[in-house]
MDTraj code that builds the backbone (N, CA, C; nanometers):
import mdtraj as md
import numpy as np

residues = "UNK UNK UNK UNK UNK UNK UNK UNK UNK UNK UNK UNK UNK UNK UNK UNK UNK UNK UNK UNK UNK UNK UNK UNK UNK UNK UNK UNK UNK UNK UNK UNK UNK UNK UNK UNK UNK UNK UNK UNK UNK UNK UNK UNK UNK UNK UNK UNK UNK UNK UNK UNK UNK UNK UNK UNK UNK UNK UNK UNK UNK UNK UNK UNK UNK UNK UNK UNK UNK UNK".split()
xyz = np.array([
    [0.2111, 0.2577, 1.2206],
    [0.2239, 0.1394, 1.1384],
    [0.1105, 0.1414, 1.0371],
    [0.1602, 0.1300, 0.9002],
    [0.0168, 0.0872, 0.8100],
    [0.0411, -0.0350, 0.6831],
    [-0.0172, -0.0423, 0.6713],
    [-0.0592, -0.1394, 0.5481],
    [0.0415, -0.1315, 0.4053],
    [0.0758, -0.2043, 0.3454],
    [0.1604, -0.1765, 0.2300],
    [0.0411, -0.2514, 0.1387],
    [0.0190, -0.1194, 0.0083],
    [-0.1121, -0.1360, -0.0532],
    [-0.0585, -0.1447, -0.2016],
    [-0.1209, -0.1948, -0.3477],
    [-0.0858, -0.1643, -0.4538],
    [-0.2028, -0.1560, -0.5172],
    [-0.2287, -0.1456, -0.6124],
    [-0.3636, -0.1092, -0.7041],
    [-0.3826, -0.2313, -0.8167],
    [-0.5206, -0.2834, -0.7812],
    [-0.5241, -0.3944, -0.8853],
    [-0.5341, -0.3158, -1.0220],
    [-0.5006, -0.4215, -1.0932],
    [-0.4819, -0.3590, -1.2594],
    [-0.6196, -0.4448, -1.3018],
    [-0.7319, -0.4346, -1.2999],
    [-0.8041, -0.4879, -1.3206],
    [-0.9569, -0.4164, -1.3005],
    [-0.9368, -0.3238, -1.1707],
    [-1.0199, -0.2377, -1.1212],
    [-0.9543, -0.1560, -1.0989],
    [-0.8642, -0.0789, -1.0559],
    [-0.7383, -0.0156, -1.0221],
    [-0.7912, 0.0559, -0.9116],
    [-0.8590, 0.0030, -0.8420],
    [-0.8896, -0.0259, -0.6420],
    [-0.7440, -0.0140, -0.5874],
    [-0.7059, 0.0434, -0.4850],
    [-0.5847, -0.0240, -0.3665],
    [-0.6636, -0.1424, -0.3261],
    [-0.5706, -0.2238, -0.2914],
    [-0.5415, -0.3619, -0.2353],
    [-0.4320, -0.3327, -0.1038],
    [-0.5047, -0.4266, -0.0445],
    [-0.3549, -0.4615, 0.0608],
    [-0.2625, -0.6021, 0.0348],
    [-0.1997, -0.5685, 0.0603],
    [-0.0644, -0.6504, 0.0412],
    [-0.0699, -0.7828, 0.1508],
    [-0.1016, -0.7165, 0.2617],
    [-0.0999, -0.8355, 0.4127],
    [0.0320, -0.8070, 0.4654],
    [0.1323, -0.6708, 0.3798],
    [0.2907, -0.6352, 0.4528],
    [0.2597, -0.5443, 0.5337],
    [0.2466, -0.5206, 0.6843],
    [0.2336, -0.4080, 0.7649],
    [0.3846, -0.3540, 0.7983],
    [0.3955, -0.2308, 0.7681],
    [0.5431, -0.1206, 0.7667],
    [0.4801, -0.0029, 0.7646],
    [0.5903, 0.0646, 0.7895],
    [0.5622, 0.2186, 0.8092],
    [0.6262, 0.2984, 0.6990],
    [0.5969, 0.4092, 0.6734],
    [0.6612, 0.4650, 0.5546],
    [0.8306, 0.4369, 0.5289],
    [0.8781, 0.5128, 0.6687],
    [1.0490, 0.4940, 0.6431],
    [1.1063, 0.3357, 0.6393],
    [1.0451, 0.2640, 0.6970],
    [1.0644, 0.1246, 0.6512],
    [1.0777, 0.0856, 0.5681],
    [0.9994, 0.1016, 0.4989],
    [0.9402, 0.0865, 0.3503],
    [1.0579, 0.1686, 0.2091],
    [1.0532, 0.2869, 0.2980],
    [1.1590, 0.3418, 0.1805],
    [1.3185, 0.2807, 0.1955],
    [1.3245, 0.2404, 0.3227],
    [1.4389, 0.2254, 0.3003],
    [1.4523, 0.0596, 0.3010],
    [1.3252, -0.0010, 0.2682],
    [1.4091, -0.1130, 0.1980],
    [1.4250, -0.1359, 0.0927],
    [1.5051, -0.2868, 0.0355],
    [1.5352, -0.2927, -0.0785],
    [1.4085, -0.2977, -0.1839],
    [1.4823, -0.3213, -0.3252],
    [1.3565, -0.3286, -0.4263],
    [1.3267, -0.4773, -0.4748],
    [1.2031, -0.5185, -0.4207],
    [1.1120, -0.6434, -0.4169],
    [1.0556, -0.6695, -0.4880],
    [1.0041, -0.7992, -0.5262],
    [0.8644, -0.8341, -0.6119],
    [0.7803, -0.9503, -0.5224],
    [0.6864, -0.8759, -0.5396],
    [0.5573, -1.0046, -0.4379],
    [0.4203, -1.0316, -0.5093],
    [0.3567, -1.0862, -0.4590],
    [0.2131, -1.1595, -0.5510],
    [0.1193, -1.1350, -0.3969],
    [-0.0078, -1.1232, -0.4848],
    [-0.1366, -1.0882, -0.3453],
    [-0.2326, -1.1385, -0.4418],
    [-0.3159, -1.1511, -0.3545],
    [-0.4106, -1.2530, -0.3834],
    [-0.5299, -1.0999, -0.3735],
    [-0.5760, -1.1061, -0.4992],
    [-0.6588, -0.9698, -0.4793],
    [-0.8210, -1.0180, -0.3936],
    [-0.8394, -0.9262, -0.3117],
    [-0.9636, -0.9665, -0.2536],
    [-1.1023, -0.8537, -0.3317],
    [-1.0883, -0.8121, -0.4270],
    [-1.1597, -0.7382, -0.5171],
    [-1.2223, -0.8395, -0.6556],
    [-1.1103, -0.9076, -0.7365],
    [-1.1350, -0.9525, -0.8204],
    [-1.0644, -1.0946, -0.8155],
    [-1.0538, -1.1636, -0.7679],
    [-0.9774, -1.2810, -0.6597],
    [-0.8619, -1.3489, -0.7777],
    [-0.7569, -1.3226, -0.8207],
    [-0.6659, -1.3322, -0.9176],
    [-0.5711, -1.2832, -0.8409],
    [-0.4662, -1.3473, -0.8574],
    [-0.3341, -1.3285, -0.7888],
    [-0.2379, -1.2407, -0.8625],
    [-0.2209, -1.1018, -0.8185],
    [-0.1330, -1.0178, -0.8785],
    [-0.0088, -1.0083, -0.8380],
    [0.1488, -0.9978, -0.9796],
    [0.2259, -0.9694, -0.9005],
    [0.2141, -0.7973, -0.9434],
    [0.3568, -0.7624, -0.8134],
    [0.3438, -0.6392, -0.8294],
    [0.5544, -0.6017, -0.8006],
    [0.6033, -0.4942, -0.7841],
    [0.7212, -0.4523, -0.7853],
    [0.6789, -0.3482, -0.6834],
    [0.8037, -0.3329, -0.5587],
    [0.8022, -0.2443, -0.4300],
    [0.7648, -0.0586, -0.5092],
    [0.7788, -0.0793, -0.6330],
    [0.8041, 0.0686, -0.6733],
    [0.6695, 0.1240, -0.7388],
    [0.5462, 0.0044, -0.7248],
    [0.4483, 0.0314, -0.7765],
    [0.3425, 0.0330, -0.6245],
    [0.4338, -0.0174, -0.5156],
    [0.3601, -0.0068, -0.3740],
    [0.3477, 0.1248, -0.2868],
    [0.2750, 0.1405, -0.2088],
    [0.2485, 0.2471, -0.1097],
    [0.2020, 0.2171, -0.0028],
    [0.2295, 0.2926, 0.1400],
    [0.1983, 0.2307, 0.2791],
    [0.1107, 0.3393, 0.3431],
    [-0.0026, 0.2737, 0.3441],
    [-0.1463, 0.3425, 0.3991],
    [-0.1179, 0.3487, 0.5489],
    [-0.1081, 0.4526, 0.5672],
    [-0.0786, 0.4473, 0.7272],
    [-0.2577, 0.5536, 0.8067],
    [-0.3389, 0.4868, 0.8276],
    [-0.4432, 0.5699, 0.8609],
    [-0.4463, 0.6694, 0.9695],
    [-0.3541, 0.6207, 1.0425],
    [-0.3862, 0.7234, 1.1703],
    [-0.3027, 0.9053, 1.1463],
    [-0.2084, 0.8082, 1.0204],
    [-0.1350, 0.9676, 0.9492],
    [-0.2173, 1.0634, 0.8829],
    [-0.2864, 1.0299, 0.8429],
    [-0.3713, 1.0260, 0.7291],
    [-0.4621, 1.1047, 0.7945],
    [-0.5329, 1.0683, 0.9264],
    [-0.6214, 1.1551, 1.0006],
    [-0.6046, 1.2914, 1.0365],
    [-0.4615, 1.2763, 1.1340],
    [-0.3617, 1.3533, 1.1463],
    [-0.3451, 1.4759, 1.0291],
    [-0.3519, 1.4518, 0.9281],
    [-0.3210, 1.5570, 0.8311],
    [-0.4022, 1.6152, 0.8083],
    [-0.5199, 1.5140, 0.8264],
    [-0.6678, 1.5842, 0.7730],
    [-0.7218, 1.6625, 0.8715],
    [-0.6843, 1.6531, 1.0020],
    [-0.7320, 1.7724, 1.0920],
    [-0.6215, 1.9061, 1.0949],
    [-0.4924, 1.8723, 1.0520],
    [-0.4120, 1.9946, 0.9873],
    [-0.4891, 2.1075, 0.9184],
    [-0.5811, 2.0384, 0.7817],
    [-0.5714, 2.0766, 0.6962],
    [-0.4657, 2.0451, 0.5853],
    [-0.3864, 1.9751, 0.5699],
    [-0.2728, 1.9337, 0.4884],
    [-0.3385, 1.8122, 0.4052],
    [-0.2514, 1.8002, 0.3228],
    [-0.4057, 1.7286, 0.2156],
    [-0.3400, 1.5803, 0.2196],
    [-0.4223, 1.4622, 0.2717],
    [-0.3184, 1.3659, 0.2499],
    [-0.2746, 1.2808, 0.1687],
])
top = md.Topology()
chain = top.add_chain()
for i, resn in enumerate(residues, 1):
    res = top.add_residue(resn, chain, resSeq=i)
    for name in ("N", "CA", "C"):
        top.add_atom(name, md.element.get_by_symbol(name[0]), res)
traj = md.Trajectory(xyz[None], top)
C-alpha cells in the first residue's frame, strides 16, 4: 500500500494527497480531480489523477536492493 502523491506547482516537491492505494488500484481507476491542502507551501492545490503517482515505499526498497532503479 502507498501514498497517492502529486507535485506542488509552486515548489514542485511531491506532496501527499492523504489517498492511500496501491499502484494497480490506482491505474485502474477512473480519471479524477481532487484538491490537497499543500503542507509545503499551505495553498490548496487542485490536481487531475493523470498528474498523480503512488509512492509505495516498501517497493521502492525492494528494488533498491535488486539493483533496479526505482
Amino acid at each position: 500500500m502507498g501514498m497517492l502523491m502529486v507535485k506542488c506547482p509552486q515548489t514542485g516537491r511531491a506532496i501527499p494527497t492523504g489517498i492511500a492505494t496501491d499502484r494497480e488500484r490506482f491505474r485502474c481507476s477512473a480519471v479524477f480531480f481532487g484538491r490537497t491542502r499543500c503542507p509545503i507551501c499551505s495553498v490548496d492545490h487542485a490536481w487531475f489523477a493523470q498528474e498523480a503517482w503512488v509512492d509505495e515505499p516498501a517497493l521502492r526498497a525492494r528494488r533498491r536492493g535488486t539493483g533496479v532503479l526505482a
